[in-house]
C-alpha positions as CSV (number, residue, x, y, z in Angstrom):
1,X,82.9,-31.7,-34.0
2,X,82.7,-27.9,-34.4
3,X,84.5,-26.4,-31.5
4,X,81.5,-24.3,-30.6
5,X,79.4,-27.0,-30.7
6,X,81.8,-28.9,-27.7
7,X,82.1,-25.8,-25.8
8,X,78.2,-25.6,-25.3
9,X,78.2,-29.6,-24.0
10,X,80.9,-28.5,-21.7
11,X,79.3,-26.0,-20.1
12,X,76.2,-27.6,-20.2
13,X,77.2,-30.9,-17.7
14,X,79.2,-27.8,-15.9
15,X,75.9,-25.8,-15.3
16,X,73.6,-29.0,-14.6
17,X,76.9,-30.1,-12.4
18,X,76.9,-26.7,-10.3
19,X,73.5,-26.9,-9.9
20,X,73.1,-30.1,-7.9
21,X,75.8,-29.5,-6.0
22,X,74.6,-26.5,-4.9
23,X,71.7,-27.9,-4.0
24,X,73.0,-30.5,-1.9
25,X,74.9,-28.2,0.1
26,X,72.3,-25.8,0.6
27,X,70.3,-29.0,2.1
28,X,73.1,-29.9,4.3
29,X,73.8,-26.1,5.4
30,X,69.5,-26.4,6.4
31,X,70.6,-30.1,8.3
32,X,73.4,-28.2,10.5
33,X,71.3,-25.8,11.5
34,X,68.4,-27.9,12.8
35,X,71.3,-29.8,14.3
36,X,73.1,-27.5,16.1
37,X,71.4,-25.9,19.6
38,X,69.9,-23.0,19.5
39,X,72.2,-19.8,20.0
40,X,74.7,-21.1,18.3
41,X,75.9,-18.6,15.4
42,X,75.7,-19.4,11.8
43,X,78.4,-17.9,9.2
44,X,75.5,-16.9,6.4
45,X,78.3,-14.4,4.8
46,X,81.0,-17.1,4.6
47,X,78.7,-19.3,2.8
48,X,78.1,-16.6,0.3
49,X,81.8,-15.9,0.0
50,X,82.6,-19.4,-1.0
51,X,80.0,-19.1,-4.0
52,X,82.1,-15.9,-5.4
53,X,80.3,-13.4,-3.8
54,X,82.2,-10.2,-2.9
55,X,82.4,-9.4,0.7
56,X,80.2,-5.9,1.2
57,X,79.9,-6.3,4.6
58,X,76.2,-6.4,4.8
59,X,75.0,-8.9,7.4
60,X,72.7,-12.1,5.9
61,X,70.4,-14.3,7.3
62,X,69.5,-17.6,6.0
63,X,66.3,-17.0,4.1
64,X,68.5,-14.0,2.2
65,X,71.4,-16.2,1.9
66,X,69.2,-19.2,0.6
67,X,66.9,-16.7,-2.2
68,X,70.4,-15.6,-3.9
69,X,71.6,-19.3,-3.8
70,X,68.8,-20.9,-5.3
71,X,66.5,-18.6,-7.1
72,X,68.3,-15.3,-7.7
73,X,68.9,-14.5,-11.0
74,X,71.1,-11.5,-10.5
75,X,73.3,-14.7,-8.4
76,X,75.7,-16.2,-11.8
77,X,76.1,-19.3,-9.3
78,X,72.2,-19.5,-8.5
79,X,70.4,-23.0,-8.6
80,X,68.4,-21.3,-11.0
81,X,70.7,-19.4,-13.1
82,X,72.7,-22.2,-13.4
83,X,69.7,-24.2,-14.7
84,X,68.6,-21.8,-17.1
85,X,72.4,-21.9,-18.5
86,X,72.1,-25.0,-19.1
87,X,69.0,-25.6,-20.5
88,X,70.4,-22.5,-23.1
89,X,73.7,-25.1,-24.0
90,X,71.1,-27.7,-24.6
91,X,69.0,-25.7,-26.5
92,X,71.9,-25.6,-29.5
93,X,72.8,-28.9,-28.8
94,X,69.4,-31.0,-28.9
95,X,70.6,-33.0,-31.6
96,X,73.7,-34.7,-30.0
97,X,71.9,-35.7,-26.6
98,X,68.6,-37.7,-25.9
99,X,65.1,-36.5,-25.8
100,X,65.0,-37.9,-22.8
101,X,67.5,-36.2,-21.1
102,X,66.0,-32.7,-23.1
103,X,62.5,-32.9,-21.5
104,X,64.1,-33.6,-18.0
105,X,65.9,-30.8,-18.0
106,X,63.3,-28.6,-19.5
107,X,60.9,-29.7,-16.7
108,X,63.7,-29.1,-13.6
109,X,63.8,-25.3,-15.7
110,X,60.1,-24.9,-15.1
111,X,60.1,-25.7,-11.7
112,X,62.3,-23.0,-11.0
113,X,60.6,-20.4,-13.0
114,X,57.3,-21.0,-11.4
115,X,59.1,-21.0,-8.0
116,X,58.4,-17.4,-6.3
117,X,59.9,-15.4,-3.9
118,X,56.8,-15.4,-1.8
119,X,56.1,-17.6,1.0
120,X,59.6,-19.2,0.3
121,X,60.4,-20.8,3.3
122,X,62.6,-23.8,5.2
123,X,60.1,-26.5,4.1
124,X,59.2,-25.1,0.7
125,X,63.0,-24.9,-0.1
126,X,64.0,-28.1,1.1
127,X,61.2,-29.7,-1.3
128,X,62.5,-27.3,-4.1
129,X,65.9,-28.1,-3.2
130,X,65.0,-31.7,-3.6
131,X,63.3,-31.9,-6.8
132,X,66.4,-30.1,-8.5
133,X,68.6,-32.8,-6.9
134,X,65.8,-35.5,-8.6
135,X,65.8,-33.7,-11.6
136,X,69.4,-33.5,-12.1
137,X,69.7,-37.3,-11.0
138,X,67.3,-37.4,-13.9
139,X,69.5,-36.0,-16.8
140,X,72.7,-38.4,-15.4
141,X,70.2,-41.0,-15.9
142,X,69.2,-40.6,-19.0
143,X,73.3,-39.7,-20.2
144,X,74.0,-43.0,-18.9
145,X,71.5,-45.2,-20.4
146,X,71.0,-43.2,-24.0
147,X,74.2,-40.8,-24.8
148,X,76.6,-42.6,-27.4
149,X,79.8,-42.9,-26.2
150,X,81.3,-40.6,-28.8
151,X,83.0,-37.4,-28.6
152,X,80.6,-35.4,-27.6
153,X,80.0,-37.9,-24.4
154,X,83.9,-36.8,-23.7
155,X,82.9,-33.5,-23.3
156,X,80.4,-34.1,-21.2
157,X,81.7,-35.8,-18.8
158,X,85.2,-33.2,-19.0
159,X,82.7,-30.4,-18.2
160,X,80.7,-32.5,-15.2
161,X,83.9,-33.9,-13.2
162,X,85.6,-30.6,-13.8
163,X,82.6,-29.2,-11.8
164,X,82.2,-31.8,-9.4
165,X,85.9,-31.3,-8.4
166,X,85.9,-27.7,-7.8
167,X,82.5,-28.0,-6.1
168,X,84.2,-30.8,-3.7
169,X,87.0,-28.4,-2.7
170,X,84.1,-25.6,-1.7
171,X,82.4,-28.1,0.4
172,X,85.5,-29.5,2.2
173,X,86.5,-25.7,3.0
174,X,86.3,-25.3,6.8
175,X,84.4,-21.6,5.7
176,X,81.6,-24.3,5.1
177,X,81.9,-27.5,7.3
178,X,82.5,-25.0,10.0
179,X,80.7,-22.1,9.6
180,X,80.7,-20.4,13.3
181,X,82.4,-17.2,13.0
182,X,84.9,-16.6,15.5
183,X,83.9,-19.6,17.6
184,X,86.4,-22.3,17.0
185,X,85.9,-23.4,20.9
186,X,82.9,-23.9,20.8
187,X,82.7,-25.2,17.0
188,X,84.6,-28.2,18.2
189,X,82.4,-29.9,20.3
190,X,79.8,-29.9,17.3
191,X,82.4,-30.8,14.2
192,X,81.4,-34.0,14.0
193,X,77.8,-32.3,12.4
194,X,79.5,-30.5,9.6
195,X,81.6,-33.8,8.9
196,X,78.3,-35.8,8.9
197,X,76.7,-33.1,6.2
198,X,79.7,-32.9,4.1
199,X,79.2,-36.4,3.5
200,X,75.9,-36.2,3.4
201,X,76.4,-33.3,0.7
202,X,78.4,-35.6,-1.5
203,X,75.9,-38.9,-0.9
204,X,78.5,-40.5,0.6
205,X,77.6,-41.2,4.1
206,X,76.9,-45.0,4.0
207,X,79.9,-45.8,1.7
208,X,81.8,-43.7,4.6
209,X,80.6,-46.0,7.7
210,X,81.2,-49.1,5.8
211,X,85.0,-47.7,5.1
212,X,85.7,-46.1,8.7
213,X,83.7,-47.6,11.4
214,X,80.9,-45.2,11.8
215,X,84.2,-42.8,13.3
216,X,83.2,-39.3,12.0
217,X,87.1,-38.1,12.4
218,X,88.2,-35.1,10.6
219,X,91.3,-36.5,9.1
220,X,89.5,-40.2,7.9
221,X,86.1,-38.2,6.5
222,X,88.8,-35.8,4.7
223,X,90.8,-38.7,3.2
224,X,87.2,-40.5,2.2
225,X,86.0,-37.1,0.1
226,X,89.5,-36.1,-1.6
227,X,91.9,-39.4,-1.8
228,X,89.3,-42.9,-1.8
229,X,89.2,-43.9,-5.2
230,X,86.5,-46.1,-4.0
231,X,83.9,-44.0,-3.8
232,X,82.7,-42.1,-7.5
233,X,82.3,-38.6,-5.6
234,X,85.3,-38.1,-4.1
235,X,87.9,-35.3,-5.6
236,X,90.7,-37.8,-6.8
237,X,87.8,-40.2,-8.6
238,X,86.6,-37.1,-10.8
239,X,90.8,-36.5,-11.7
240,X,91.1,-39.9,-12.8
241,X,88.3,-39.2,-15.3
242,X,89.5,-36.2,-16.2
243,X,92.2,-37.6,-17.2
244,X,91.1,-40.5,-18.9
245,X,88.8,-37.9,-20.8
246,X,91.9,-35.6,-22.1
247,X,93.8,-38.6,-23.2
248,X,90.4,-39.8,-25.2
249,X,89.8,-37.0,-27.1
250,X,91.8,-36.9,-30.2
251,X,94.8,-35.3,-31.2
252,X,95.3,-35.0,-27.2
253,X,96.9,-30.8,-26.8
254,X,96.0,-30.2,-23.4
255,X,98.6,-32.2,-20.9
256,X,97.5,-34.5,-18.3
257,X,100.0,-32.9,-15.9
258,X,97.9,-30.1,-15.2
259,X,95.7,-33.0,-13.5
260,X,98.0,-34.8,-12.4
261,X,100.2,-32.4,-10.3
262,X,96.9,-31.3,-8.5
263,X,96.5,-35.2,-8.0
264,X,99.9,-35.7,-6.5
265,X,99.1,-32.3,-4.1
266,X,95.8,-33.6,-2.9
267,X,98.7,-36.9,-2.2
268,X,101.1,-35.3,0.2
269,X,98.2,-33.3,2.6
270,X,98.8,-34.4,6.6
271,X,95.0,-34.4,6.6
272,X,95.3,-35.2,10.0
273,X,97.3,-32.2,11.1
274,X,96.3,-29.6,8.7
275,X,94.9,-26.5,10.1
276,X,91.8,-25.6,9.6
277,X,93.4,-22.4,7.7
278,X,95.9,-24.4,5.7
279,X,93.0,-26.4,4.6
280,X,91.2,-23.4,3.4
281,X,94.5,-22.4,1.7
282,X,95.0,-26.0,-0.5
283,X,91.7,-25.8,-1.3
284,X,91.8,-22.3,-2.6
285,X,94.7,-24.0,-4.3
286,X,93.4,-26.5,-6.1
287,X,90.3,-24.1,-7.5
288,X,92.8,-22.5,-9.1
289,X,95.1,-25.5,-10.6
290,X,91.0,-26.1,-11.9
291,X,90.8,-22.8,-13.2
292,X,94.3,-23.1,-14.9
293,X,93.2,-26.4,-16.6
294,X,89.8,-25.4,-17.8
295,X,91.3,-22.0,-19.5
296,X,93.8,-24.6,-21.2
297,X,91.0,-26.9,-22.7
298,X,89.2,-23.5,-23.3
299,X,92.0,-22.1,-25.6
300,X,93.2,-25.5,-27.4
301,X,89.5,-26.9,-27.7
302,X,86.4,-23.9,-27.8
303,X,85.2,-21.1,-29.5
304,X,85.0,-18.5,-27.0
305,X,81.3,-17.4,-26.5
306,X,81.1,-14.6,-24.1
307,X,77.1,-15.2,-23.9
308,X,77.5,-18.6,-22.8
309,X,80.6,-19.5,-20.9
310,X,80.2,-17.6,-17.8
């Protein structure tokens, strides 16, 4: 396989990846908020922050928060941009996955450009935000039923748990599950609502109550997302593929220890005792053990193509 040729399948599962992830937290971001009593501050800016916007100091409200996130194309983590990535790595690559999976993804892309600004509100977005989730759900469905299970399936799958894992550590950051500025006091009486939309982020909330009780405790929700092997979305799940993945491909040059000494990390967390700051910090930690193994697979494995891998 021309190395070109992977690098546009990896970013493609990345893009489509990014996408519904994004999606999902912008629905549960919507959920606290409806849940949460009124007067009760909302950290827009944060939220924006943990998407790798700079900090300009400008003040957000939702609806502006919610435009860059999911339509923007100015936004190079947008629902839309990322779409439109995507469906540009699939574009060079129609011959190696299923038609299938092609016109699903070139439907989700119309959706969004048709979308306007205009009238763009809480219940339009949510239905938006829903559809991409549907359409994505789509393209997996279609990977999984038709895509052979050849090389090119590797790097598909590299690309989509890399993503997913990075995406995990955004959403378990306390700048998201706990996103009242300055309020930690009065945060804590409601943490068990950003617990209940993490997991519902991740579609993980029954798999959750039939593991801990119904108990939405910081420490066992934490331990569910980033450590249960059990359930397919939690961090250490998509490591174990990754994994499995880098040994798979042939003539193997990237090293599995640059997965599994963020593994061992994730391992030897007092989730029950870590601050919400140290959190933030391991986190910010393991984005960049992510970033460290993606440039590796980059440099042994891809031609580097500025227009694309963004």
């Amino acid at each position: 396989m021309l190395a070109r040729v992977a690098s546009h399948l990896y970013w493609l599962s990345r893009y489509i990846e990014r996408a519904e992830a994004t999606s999902r937290l912008a629905i549960a971001a919507s959920d606290t908020i409806l849940d949460l009593p009124d007067g009760l501050p909302y950290d827009w800016e944060s939220l924006m922050q943990v998407f790798g916007s700079e900090d300009s100091g400008q003040s957000f409200a939702e609806a502006e928060v919610m435009e860059q996130l999911i339509l923007s194309l100015d936004h190079p983590g947008s629902i839309r941009s990322s779409i439109a990535s995507a469906r540009e790595n699939a574009r060079v690559t129609r011959d190696l996955i299923p038609k299938d999976a092609w016109v699903a993804l070139n439907e989700l892309h119309g959706v969004l450009e048709r979308q306007s600004f205009a009238g763009f509100d809480r219940s339009i977005r949510i239905r938006l935000l829903k559809q991409v989730i549907a359409g994505c759900r789509l393209w997996h469905g279609c990977l999984m039923s038709n895509q052979a299970r050849d090389l090119g399936w590797l790097f598909l799958r590299l690309g989509d748990r890399i993503e997913h894992a990075d995406m995990v550590s955004r959403l378990v950051d306390p700048r998201v599950t706990q996103m009242v500025p300055g309020e930690v006091s009065r945060w804590s009486s409601y943490e068990a609502i950003g617990w209940q939309n993490l997991l519902s982020a991740l579609g993980g909330v029954e798999l959750y109550r039939h593991s801990a009780n119904n108990r939405l405790r910081r420490g066992d929700v934490l331990r569910f997302v980033l450590r249960d092997p059990a359930f397919p979305q939690s961090m250490v799940s998509s490591l174990n593929r990754i994994q499995i993945c880098l040994k798979t491909i042939p003539h193997q040059r990237v090293p599995v220890d640059l997965v599994s000494g963020i593994t061992q990390g994730l391992e030897v967390l007092d989730l029950d005792r870590l601050s919400p700051d140290l959190l933030t910090e391991n986190m910010d930690w393991i984005q960049k053990g992510l970033e460290s193994l993606h440039e590796r697979i980059s440099a042994e494995y891809f031609y580097f193509n500025k227009a694309l891998d963004v």
